[in-house]
C-alpha positions in Angstrom: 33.3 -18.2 31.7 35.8 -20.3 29.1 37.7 -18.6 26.2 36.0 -18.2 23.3 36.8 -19.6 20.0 35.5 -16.3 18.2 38.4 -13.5 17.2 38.2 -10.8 19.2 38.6 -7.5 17.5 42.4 -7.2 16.1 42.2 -3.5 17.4 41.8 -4.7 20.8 44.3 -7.0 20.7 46.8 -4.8 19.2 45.5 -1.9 22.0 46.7 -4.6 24.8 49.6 -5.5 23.2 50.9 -1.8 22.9 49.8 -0.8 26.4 50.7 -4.0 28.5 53.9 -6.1 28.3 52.7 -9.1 30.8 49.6 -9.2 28.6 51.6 -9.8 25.4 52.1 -13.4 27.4 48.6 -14.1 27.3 48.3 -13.2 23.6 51.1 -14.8 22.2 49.5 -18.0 24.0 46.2 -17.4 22.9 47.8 -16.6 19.1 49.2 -20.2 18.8 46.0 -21.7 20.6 43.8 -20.3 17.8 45.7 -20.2 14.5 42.2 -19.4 12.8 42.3 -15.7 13.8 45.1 -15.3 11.4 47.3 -13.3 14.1 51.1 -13.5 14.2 53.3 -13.0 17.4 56.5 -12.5 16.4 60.2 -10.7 17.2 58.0 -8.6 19.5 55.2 -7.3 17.1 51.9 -8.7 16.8 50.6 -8.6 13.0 47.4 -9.7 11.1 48.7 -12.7 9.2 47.7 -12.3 5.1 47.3 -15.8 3.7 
């Protein structure tokens, strides 16, 4: 099974975020991988990015 391209649901990611610190790794990683789910890691918040 390889990562998908597709944006998973911001809720999830937000959900992990909140309730896992060694997944905020993952996601931060996956954030600058895929710029095109518009999804900012930043001084320890993970935001929807408005363009």
């Amino acid at each position: 099974m390889g990562i998908s391209k597709e944006n998973p649901s911001v809720e999830f990611l937000l959900e992990c975020w909140a309730d896992d610190p060694a997944l905020r790794i993952v996601i931060k990683k996956l954030v600058i991988k895929f710029p095109q789910w518009g999804l900012v890691a930043a001084d320890g918040v993970l935001v929807k990015w408005d363009e």
